[in-house]
TIVOMI-869550 format. One record per atom (N, C-alpha, C): residue in one letter; atom name; x, y, z. Coordinates in steps of 0.1 Angstrom, whole numbers. Layout:
<atoms>
r=A; a=CA; u=X; v=Y; w=Z $
...
</atoms>
This chain:
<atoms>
r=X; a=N; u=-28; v=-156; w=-19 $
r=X; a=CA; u=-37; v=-149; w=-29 $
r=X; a=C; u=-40; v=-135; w=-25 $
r=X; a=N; u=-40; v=-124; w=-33 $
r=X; a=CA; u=-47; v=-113; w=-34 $
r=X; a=C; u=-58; v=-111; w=-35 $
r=X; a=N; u=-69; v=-100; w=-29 $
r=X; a=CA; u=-79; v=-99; w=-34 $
r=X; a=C; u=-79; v=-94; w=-45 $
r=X; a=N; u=-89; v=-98; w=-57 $
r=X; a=CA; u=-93; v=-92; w=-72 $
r=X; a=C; u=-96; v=-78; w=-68 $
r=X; a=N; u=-94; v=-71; w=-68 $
r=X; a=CA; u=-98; v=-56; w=-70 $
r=X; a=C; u=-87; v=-48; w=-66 $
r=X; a=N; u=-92; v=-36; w=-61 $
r=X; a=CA; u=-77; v=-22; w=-68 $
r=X; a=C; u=-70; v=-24; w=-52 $
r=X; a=N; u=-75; v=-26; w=-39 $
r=X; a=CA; u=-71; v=-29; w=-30 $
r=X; a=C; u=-59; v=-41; w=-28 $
r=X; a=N; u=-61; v=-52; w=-33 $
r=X; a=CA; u=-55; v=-67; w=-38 $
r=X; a=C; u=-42; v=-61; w=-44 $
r=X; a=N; u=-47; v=-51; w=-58 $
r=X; a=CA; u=-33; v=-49; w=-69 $
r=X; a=C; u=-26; v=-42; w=-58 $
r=X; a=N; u=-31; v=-31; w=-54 $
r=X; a=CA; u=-21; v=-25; w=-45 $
r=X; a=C; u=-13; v=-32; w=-34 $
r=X; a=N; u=-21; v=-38; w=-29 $
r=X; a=CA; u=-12; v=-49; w=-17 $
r=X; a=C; u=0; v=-60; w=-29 $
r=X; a=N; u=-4; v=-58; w=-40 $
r=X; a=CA; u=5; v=-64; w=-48 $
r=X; a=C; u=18; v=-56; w=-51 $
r=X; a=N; u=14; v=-48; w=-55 $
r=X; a=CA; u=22; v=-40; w=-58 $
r=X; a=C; u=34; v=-34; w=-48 $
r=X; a=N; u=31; v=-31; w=-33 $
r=X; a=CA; u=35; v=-29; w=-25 $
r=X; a=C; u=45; v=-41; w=-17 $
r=X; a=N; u=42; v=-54; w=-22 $
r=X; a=CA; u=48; v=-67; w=-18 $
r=X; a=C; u=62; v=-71; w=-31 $
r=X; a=N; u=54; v=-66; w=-46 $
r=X; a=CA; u=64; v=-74; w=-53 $
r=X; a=C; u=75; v=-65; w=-54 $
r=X; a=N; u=71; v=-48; w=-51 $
r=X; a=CA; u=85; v=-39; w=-52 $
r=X; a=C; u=81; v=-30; w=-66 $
r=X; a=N; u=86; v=-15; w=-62 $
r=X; a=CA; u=82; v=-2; w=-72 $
r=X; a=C; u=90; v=-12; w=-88 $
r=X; a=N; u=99; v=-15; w=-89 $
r=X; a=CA; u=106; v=-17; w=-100 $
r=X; a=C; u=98; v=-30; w=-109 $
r=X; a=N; u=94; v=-41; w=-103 $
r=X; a=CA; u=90; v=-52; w=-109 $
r=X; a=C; u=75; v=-55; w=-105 $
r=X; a=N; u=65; v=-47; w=-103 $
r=X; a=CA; u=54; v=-45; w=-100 $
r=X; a=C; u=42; v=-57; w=-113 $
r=X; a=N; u=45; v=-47; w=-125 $
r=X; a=CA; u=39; v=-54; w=-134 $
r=X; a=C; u=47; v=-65; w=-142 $
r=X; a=N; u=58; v=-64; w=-140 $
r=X; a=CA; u=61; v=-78; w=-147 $
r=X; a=C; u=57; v=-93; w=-136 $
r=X; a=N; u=61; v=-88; w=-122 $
r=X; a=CA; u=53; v=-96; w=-115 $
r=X; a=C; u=40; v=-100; w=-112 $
r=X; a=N; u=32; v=-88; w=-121 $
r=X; a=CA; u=20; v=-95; w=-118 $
r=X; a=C; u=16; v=-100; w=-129 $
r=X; a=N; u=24; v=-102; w=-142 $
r=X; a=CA; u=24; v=-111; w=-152 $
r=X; a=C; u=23; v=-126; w=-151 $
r=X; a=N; u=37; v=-125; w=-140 $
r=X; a=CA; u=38; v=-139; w=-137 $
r=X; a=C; u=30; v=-146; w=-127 $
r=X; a=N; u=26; v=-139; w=-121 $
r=X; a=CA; u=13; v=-141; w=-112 $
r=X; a=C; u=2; v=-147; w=-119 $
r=X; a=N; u=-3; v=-140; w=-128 $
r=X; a=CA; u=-19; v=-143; w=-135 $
r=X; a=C; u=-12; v=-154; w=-146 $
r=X; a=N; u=0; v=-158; w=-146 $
r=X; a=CA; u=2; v=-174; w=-151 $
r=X; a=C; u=5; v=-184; w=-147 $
r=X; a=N; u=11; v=-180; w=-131 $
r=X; a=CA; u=11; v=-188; w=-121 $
r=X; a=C; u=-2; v=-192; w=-115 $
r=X; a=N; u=-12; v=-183; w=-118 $
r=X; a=CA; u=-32; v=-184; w=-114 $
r=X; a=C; u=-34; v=-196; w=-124 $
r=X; a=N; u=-32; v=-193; w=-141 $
r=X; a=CA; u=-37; v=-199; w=-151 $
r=X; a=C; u=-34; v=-213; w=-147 $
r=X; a=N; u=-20; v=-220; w=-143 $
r=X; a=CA; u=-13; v=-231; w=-146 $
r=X; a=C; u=-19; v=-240; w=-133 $
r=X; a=N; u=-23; v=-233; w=-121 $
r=X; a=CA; u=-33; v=-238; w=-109 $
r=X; a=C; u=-48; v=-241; w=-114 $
r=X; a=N; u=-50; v=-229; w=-118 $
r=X; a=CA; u=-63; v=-229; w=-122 $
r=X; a=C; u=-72; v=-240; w=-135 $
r=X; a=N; u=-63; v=-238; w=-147 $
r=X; a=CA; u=-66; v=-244; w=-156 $
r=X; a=C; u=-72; v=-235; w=-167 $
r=X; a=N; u=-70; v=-220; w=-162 $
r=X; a=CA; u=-80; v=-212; w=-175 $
r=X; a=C; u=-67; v=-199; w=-174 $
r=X; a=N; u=-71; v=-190; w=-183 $
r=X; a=CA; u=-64; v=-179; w=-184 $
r=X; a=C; u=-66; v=-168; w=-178 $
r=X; a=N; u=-59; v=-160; w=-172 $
r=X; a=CA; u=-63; v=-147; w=-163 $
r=X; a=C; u=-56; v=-137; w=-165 $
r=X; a=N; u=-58; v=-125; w=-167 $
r=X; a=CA; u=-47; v=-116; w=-166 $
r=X; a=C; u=-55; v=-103; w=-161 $
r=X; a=N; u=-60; v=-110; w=-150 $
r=X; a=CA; u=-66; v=-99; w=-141 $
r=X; a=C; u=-58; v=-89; w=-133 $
r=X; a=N; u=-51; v=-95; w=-129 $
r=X; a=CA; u=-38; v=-90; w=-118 $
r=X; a=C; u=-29; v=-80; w=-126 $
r=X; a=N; u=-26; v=-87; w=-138 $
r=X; a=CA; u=-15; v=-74; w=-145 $
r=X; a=C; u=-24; v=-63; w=-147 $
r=X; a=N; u=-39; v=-63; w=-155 $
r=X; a=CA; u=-50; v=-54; w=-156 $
r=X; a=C; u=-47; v=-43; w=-146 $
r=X; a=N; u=-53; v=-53; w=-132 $
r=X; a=CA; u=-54; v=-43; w=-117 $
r=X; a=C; u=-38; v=-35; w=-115 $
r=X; a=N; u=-30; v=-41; w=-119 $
r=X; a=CA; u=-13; v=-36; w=-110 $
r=X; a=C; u=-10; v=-23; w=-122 $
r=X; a=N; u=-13; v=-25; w=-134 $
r=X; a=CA; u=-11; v=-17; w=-144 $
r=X; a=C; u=-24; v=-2; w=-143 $
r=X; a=N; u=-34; v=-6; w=-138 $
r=X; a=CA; u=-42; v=8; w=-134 $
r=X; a=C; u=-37; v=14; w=-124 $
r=X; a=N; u=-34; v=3; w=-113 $
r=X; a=CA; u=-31; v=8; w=-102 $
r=X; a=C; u=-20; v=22; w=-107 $
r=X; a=N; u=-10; v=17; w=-117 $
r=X; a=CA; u=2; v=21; w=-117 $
r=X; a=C; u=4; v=35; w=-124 $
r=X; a=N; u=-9; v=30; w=-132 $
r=X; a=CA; u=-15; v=41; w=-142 $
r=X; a=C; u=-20; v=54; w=-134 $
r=X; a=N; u=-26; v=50; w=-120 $
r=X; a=CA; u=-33; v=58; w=-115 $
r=X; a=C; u=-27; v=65; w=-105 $
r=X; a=N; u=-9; v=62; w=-105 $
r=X; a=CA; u=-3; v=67; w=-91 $
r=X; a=C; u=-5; v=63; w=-79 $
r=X; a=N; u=-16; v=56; w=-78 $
r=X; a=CA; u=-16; v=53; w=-64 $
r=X; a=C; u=-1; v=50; w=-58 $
r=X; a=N; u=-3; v=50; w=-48 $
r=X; a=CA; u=7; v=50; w=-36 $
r=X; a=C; u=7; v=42; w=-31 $
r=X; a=N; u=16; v=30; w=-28 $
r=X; a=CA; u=16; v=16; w=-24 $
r=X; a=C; u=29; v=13; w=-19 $
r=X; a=N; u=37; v=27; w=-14 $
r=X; a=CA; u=48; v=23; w=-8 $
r=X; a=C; u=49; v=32; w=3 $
r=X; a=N; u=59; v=27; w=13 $
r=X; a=CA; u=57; v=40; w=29 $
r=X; a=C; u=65; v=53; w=22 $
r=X; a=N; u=73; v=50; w=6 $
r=X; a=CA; u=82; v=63; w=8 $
r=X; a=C; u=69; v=71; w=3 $
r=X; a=N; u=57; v=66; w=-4 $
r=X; a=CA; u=52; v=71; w=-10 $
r=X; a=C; u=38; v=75; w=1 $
r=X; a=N; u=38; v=74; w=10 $
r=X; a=CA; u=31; v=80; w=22 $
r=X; a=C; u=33; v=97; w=23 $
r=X; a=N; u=23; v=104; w=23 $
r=X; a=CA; u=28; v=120; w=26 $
r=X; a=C; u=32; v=125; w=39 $
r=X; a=N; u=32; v=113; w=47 $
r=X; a=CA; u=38; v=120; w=63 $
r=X; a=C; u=52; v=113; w=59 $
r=X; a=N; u=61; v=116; w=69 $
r=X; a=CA; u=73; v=102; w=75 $
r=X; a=C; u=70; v=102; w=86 $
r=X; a=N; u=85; v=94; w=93 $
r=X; a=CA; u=86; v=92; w=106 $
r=X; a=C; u=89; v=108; w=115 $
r=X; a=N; u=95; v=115; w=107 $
r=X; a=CA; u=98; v=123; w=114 $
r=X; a=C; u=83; v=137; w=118 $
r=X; a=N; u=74; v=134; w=105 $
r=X; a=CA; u=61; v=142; w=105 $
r=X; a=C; u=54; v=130; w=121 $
r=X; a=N; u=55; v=123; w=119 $
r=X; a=CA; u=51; v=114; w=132 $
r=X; a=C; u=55; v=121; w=146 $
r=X; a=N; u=68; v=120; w=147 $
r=X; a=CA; u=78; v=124; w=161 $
r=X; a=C; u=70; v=134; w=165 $
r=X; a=N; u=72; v=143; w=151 $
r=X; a=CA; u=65; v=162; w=158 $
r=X; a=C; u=52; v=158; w=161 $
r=X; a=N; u=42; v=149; w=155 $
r=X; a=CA; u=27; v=149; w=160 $
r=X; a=C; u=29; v=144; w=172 $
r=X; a=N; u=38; v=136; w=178 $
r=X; a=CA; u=38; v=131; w=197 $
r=X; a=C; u=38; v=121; w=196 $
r=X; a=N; u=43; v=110; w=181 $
r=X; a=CA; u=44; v=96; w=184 $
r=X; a=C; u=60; v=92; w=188 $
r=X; a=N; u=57; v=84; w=195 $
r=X; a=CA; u=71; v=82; w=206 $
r=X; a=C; u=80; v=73; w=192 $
r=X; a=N; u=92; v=79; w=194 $
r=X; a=CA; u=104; v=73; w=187 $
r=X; a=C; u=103; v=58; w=187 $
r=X; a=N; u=108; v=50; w=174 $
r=X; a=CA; u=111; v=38; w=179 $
r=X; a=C; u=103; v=29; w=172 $
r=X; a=N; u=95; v=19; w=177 $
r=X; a=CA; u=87; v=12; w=179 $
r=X; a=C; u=72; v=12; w=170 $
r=X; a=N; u=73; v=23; w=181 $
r=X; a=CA; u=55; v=33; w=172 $
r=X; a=C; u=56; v=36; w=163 $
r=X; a=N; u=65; v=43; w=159 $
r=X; a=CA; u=69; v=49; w=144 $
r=X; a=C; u=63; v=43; w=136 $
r=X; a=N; u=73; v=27; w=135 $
r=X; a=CA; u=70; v=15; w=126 $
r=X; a=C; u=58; v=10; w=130 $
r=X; a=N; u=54; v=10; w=133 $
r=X; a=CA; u=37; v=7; w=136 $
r=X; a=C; u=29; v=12; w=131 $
r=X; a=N; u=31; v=24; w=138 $
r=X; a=CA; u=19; v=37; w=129 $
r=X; a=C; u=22; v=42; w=112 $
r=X; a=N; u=35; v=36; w=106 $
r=X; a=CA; u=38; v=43; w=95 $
r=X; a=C; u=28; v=29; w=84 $
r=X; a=N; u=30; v=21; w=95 $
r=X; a=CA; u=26; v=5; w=88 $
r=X; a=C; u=10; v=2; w=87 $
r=X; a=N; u=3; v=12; w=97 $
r=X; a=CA; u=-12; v=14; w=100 $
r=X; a=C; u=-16; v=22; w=89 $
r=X; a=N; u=-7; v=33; w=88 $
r=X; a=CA; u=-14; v=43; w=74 $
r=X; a=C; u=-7; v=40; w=61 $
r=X; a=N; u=0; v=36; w=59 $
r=X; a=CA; u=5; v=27; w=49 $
r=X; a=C; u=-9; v=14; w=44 $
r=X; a=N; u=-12; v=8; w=55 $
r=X; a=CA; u=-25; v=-4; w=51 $
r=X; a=C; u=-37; v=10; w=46 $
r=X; a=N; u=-37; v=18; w=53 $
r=X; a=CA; u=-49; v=30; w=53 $
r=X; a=C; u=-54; v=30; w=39 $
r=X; a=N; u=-39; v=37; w=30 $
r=X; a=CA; u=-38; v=40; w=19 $
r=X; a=C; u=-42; v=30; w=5 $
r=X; a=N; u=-31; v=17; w=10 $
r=X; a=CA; u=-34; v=8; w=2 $
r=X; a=C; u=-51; v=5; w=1 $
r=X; a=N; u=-55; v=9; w=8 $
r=X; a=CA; u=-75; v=5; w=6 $
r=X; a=C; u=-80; v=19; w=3 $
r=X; a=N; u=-75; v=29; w=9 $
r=X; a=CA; u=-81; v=43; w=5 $
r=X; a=C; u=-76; v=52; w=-1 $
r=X; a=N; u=-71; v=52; w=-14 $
r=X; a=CA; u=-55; v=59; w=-19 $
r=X; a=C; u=-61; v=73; w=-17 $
r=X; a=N; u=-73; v=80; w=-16 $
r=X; a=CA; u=-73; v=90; w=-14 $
r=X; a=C; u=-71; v=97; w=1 $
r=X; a=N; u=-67; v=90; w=9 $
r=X; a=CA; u=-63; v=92; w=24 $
r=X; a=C; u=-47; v=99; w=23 $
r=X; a=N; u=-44; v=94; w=10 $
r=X; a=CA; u=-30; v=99; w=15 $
r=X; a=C; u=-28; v=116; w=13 $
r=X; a=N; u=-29; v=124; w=23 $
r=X; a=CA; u=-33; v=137; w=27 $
r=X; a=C; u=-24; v=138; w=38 $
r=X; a=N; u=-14; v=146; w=36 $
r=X; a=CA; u=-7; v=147; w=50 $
r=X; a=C; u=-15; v=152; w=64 $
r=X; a=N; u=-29; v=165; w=64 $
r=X; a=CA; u=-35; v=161; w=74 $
r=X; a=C; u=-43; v=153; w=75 $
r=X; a=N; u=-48; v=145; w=66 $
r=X; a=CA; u=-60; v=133; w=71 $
r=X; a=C; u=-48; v=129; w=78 $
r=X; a=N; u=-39; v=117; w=68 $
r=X; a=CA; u=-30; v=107; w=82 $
r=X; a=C; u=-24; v=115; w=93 $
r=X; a=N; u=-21; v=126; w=96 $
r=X; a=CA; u=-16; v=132; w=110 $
r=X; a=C; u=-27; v=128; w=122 $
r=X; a=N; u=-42; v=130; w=114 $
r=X; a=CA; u=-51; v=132; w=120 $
r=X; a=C; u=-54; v=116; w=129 $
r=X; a=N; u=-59; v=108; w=117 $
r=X; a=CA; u=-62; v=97; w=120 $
r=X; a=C; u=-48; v=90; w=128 $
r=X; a=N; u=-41; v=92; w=126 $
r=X; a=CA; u=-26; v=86; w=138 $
r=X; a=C; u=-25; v=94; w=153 $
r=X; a=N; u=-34; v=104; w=153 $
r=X; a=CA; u=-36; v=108; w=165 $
r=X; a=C; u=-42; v=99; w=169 $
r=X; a=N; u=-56; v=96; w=163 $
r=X; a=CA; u=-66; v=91; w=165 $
r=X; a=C; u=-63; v=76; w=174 $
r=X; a=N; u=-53; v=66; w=172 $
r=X; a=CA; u=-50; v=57; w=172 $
r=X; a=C; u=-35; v=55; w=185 $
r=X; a=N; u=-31; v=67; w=185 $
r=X; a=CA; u=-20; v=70; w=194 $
r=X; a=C; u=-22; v=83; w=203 $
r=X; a=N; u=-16; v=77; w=212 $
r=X; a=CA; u=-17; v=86; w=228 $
r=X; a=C; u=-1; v=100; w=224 $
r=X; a=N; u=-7; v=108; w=222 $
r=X; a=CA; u=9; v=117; w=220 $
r=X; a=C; u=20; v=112; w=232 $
r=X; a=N; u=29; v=116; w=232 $
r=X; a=CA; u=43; v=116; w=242 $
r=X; a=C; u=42; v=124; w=251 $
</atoms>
């Protein structure tokens, strides 16, 4: 289950894929109904503002990459996908984080440069 709110859609959104976002979360809020016993169409609501609203729910859609990483002194590799995966969750809860210096900044914050 997702959380109800714009944080939840986004983790939705970012799981079901850029292309099938809202048709999946159609089928979601009837796969809720058919458990539940009542009708919901919360989830399409939230995935459809989300969608409305641009947010950014995907790493391509992150304003650093891996490579803005490397130059800030995160070691190749390993870290990369870690830290792309840390501000990636950042976003998904804070869509206004996505700032190429806030996340440079806050991934210092969290990693030791090279």
């Amino acid at each position: 289950n997702f959380p109800e709110n714009d944080y939840g859609a986004r983790m939705f959104c970012n799981q079901a894929g850029e292309k099938i976002a809202l048709k999946a979360a159609l089928f979601y809020d009837q796969w809720q109904a058919i458990n539940n016993g009542k009708a919901n169409s919360a989830m399409q609501k939230q995935v459809q503002q989300v969608l409305l609203n641009d947010d950014a729910c995907f790493l391509s859609q992150l304003a650093v990459n891996g490579s803005d990483l490397i130059k800030a002194g995160i070691k190749p590799g390993k870290d990369i996908g870690t830290a792309l995966d840390i501000l990636l969750d950042d976003i998904l809860r804070y869509p206004e984080h996505n700032q190429r210096e806030f996340l440079l900044a806050e991934i210092k914050k969290r990693f030791s440069p090279t």
